[in-house]
Backbone as JSON, one array per atom type, in Angstrom:
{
  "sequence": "XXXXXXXXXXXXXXXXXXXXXXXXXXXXXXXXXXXXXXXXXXXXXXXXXXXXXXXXXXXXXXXXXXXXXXXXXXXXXXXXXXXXXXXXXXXXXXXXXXXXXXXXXXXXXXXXXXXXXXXXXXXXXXXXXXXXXXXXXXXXXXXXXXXXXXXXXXXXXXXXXXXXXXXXXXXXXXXXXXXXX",
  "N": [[-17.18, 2.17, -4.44], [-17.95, 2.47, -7.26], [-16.02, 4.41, -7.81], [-14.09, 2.27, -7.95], [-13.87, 0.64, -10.02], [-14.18, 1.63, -11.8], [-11.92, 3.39, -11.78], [-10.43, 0.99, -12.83], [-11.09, 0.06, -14.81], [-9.88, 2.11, -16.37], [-7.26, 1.89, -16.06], [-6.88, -0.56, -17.28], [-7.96, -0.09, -20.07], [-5.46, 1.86, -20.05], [-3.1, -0.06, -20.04], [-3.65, -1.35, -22.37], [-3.05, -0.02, -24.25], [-0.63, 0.65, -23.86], [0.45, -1.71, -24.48], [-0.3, -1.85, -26.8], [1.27, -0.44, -28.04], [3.71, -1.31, -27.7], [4.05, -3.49, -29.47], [4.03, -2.18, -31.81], [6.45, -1.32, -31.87], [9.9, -0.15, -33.43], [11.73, -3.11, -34.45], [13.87, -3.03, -33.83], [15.08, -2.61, -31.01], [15.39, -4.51, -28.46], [13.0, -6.82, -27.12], [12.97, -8.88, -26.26], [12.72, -9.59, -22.9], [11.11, -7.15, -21.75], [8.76, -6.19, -20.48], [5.51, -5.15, -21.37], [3.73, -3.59, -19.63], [3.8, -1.05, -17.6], [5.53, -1.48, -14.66], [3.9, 0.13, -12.47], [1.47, 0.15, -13.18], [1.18, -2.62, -13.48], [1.55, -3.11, -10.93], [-0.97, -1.52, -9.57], [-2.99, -2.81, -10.46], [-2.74, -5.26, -9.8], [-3.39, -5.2, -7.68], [-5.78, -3.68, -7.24], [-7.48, -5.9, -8.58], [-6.98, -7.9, -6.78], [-8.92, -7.22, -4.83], [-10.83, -6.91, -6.48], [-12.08, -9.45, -6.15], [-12.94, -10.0, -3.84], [-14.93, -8.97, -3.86], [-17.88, -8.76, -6.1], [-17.43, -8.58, -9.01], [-17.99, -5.73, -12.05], [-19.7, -6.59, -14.74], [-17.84, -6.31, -17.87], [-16.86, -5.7, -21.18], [-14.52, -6.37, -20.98], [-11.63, -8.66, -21.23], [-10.53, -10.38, -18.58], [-7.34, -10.3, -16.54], [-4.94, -12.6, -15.37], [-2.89, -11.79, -13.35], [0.45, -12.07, -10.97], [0.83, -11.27, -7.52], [1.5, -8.59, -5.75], [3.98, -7.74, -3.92], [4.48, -6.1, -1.53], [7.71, -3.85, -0.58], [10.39, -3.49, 2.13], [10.75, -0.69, 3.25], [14.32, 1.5, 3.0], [15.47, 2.07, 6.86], [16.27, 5.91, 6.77], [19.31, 7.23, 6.89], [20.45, 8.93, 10.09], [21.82, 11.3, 12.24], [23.58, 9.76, 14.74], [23.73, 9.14, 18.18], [26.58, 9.26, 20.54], [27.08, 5.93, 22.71], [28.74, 5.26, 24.36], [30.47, 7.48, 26.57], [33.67, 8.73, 27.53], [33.8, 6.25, 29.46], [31.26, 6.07, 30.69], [27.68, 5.16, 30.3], [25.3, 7.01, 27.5], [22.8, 9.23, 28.06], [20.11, 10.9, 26.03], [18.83, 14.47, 25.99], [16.17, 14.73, 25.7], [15.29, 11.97, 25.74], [15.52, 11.99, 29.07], [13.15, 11.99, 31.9], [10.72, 14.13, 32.14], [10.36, 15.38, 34.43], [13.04, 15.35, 35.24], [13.57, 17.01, 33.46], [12.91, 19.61, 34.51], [14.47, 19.63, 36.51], [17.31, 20.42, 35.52], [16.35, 23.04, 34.21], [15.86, 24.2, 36.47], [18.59, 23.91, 37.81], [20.33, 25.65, 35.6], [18.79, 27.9, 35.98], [19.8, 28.64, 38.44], [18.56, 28.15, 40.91], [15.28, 28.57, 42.43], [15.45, 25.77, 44.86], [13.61, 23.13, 45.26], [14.52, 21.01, 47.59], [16.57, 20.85, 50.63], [18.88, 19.8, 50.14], [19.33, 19.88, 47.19], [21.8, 21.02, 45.86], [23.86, 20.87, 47.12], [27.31, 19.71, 48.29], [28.37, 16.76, 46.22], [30.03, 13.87, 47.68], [30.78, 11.73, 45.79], [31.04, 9.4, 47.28], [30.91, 6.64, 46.24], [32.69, 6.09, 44.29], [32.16, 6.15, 41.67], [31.76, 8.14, 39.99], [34.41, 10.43, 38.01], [37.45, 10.58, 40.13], [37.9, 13.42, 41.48], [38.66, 16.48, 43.57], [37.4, 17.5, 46.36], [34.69, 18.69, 46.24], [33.67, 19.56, 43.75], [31.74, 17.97, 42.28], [27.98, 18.55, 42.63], [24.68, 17.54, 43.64], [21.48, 17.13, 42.9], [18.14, 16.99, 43.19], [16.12, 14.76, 41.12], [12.51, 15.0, 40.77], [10.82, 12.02, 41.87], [7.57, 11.47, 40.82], [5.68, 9.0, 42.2], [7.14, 8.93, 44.73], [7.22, 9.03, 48.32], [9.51, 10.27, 49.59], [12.62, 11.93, 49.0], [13.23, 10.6, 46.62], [14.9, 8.04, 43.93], [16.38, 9.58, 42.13], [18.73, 11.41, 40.72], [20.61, 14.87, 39.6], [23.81, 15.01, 39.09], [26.08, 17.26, 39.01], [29.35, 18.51, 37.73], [32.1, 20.6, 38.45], [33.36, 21.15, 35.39], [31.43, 21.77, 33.88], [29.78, 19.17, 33.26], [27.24, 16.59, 32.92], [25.2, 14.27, 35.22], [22.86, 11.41, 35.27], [21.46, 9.85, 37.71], [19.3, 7.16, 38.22], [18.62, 5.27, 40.07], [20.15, 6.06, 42.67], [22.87, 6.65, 42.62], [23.84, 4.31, 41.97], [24.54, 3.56, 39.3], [25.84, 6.36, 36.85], [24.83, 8.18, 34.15], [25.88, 9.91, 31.3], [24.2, 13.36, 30.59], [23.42, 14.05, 27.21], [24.13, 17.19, 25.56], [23.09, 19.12, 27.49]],
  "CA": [[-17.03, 0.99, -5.25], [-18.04, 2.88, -8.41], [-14.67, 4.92, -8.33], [-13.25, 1.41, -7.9], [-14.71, 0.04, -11.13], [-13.97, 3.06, -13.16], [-10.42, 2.74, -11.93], [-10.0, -0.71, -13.11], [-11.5, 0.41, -16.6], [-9.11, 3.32, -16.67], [-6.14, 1.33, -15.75], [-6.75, -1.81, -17.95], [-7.5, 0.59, -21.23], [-4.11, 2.04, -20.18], [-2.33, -1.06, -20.35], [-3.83, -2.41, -23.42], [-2.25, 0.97, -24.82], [0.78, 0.31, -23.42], [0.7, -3.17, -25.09], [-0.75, -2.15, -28.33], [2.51, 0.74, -28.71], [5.15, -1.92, -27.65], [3.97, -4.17, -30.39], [4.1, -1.36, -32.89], [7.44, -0.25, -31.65], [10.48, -0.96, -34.18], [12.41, -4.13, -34.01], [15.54, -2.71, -33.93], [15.0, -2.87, -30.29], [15.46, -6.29, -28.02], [12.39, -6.72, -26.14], [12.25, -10.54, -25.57], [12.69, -9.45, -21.73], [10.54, -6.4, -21.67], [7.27, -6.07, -19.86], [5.0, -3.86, -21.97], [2.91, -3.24, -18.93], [4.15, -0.4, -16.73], [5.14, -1.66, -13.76], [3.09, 0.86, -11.89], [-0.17, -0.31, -14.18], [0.65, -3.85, -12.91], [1.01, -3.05, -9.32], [-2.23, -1.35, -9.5], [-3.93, -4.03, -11.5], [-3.1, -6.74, -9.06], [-4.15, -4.42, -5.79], [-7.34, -3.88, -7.64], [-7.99, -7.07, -8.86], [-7.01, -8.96, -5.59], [-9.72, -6.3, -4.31], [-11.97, -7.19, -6.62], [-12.06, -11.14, -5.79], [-13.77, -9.8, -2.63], [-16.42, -8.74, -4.11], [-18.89, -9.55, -7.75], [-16.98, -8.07, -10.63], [-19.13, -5.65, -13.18], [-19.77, -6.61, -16.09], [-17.08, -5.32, -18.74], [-16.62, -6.41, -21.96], [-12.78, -6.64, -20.88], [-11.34, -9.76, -20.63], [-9.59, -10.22, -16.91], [-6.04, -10.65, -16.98], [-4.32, -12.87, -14.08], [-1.32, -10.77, -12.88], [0.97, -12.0, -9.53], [0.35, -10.33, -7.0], [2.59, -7.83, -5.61], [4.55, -7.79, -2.27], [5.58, -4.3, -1.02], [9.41, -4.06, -0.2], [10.75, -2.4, 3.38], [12.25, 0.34, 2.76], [15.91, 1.33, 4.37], [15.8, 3.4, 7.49], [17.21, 6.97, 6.78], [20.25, 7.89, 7.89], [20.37, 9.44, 11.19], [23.2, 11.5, 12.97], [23.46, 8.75, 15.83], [24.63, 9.72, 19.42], [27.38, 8.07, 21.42], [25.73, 5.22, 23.58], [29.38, 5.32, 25.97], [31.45, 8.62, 26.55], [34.29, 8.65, 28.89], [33.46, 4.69, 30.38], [29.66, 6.24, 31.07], [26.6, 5.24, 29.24], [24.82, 8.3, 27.65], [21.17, 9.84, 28.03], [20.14, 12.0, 25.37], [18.25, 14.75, 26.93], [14.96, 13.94, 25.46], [14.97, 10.77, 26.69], [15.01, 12.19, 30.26], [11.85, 12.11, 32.02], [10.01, 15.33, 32.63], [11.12, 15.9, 35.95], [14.91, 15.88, 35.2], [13.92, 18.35, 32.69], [12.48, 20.8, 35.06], [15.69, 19.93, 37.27], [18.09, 21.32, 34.38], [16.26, 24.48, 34.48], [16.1, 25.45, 37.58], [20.64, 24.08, 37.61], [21.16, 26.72, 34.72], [18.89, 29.32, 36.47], [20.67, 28.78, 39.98], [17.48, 27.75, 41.87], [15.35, 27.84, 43.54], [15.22, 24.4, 44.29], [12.51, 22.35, 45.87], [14.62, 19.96, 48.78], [17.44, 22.4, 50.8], [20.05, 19.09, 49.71], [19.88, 20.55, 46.42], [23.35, 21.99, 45.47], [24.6, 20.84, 48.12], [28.39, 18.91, 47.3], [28.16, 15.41, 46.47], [31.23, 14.02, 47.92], [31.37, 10.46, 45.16], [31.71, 8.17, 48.13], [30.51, 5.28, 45.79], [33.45, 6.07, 43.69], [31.71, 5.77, 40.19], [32.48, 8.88, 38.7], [35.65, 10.21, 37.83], [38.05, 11.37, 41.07], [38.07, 14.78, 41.5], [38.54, 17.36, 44.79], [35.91, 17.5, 47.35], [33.63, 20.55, 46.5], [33.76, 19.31, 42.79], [30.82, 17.62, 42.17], [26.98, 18.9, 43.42], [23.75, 16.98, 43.32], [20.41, 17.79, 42.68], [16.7, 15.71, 43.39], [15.15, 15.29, 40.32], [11.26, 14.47, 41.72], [10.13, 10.63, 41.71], [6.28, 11.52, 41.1], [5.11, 8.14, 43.22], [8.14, 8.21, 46.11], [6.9, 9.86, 49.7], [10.77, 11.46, 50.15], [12.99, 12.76, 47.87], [13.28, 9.41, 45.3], [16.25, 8.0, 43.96], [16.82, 10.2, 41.02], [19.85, 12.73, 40.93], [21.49, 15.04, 38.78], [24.62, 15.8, 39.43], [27.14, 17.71, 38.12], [30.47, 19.01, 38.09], [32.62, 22.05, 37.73], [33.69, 21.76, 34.24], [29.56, 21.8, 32.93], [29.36, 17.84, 32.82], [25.85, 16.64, 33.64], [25.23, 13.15, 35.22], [22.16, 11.23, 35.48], [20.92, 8.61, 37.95], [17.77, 6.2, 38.6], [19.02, 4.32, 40.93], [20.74, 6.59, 43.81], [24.13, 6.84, 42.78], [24.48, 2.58, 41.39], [24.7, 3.96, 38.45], [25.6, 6.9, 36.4], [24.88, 8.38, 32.75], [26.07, 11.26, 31.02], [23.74, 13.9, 30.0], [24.05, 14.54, 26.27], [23.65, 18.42, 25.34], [21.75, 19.32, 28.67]],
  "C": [[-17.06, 1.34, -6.74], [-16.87, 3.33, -8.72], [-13.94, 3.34, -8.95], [-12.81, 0.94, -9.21], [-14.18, 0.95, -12.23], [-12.3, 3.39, -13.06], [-9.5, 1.99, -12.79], [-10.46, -0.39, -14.72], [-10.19, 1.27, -16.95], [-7.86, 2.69, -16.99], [-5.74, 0.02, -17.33], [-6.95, -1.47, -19.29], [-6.05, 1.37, -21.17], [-3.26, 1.41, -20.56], [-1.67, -1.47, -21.69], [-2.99, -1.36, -24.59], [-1.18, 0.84, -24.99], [1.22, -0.53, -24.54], [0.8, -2.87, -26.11], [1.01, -1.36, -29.07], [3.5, -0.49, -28.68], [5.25, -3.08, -28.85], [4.21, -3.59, -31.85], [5.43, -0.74, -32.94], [8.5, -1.47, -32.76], [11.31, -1.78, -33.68], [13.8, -4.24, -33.85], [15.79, -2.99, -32.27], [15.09, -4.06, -29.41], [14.46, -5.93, -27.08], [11.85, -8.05, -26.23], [11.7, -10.1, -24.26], [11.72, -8.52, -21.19], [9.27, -6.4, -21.41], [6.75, -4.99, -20.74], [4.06, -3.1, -20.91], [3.49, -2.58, -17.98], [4.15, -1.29, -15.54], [4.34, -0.77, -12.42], [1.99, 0.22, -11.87], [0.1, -1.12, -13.39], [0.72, -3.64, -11.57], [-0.15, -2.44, -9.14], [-2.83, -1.74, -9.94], [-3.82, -5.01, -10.37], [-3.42, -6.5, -8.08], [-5.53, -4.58, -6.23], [-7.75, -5.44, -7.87], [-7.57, -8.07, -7.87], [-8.09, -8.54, -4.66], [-10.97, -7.12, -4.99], [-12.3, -8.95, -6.46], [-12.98, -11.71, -4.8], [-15.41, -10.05, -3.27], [-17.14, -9.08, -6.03], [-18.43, -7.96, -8.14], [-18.09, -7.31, -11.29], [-18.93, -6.23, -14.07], [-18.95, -6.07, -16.9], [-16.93, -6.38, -19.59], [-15.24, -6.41, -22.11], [-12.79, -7.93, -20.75], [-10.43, -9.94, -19.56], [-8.67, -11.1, -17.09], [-5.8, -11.59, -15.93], [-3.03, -12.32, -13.66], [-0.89, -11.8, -11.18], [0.9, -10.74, -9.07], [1.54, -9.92, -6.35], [2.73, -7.37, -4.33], [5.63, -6.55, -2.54], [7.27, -4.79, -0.32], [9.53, -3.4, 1.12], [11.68, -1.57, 2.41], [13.19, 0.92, 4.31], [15.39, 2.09, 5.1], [16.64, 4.75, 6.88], [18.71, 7.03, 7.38], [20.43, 9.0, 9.04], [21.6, 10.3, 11.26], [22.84, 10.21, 14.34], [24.4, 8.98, 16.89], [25.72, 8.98, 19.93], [26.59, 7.16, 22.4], [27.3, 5.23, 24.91], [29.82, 6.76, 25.67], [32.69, 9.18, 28.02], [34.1, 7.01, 29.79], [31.98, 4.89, 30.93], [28.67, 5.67, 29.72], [26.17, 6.79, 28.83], [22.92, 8.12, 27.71], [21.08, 10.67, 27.43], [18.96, 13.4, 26.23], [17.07, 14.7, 26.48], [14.04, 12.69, 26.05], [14.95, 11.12, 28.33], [13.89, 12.41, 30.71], [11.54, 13.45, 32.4], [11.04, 15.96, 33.22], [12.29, 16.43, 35.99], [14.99, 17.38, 34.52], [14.0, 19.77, 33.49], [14.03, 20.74, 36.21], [16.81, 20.97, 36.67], [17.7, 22.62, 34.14], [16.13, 25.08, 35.09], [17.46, 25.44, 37.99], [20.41, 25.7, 36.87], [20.3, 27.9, 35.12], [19.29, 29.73, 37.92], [19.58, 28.9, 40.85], [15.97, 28.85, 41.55], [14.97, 26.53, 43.9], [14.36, 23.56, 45.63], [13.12, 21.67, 47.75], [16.53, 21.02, 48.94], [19.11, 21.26, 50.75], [20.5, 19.44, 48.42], [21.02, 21.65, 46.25], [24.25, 21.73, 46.29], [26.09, 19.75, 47.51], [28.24, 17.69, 47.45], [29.62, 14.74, 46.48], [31.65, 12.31, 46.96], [31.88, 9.38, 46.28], [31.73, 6.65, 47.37], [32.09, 5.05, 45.23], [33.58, 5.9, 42.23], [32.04, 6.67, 39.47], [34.11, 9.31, 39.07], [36.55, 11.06, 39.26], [38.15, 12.55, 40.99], [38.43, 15.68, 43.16], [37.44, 17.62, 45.25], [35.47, 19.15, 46.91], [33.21, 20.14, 44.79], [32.43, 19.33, 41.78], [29.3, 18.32, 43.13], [25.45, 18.43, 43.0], [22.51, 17.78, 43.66], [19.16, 16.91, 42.43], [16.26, 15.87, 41.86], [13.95, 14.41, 41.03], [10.94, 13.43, 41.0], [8.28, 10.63, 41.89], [5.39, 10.32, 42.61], [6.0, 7.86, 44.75], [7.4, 9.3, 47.06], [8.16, 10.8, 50.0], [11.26, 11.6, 49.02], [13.53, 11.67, 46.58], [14.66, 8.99, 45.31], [17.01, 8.63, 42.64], [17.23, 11.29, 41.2], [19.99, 13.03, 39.35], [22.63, 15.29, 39.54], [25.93, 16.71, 38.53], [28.65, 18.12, 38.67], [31.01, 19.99, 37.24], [33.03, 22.24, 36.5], [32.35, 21.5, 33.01], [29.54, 20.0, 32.53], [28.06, 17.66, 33.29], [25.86, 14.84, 33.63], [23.87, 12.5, 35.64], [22.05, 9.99, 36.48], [19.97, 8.01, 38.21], [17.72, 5.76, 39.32], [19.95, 4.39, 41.98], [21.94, 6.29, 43.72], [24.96, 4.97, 41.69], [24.94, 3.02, 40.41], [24.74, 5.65, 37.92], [25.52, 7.18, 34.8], [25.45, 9.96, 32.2], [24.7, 12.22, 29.96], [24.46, 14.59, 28.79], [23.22, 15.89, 26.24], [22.1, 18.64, 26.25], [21.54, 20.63, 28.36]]
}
């Protein structure tokens, strides 16, 4: 509370500085419009002094200003790079956003097993018809593990021969494309 106090002294002989120069400054200048009070100073004058309101004021032989009080602005989001959300008529999944599991699926794909359930790798022949037509042998799916399911869940990867990677949640209803698997 003492810093607080000694703040508010610091700040409010700053000001009056401020003030005393802009009054001394020459008139060649137009400062009808001109705040002599940093706006810095006054945003930390009216934080403090909406602070101190809380609580019993010292004693200073200052006299206390009334300042508005001062409403913070949002500031913009950054600019991002921002992924595709379709690609090809698929939604995408970045691979981050995949859960765990898938992850550990993707690395045992790119080190060619060994893989947990002996359906892994095996060819997935697109009976649904969701992804894109291709020749039987094409496509080959892969469990990723549903921690709470008793058999092998309903979450696939699958892929196909020219390195695409496809995700699903929901046993085939749907698929997504894995971005940079």
């Amino acid at each position: 509370m003492k810093r607080l106090r000694y703040l508010v002294l610091i700040l409010c002989a700053l000001t009056s500085g401020f003030a005393a120069a802009a009054c001394n400054a020459p008139k060649t200048a137009n400062i009808e419009n001109a705040n002599p009070i940093p706006p810095l100073a006054t945003a930390a004058r009216a934080t403090l002094e909406s602070e101190s309101t809380q609580t019993p004021r010292a004693a200073t032989s200052m006299p206390t200003r009334q300042t508005a009080s001062v409403t913070p602005t949002r500031r913009a989001k950054t600019a991002t790079a921002t992924r595709p959300t379709t690609l090809n008529g698929f939604k995408t999944i970045a691979r981050a956003d995949l859960p765990p599991e898938a992850l550990e699926t993707l690395k045992l794909i790119q080190r060619g097993g060994p893989f947990p359930y002996r359906q892994d790798g095996q060819v997935f022949q697109n009976r649904e018809g969701i992804l894109p037509k291709q020749k039987s042998g094409y496509y080959h799916e892969y469990t990723v593990e549903t921690p709470s399911s008793k058999d092998r869940g309903a979450r696939r990867i699958v892929t196909g021969a020219a390195r695409e990677f496809y995700y699903t949640d929901d046993h085939y209803n749907s698929f997504r494309i894995i971005l940079d698997p």
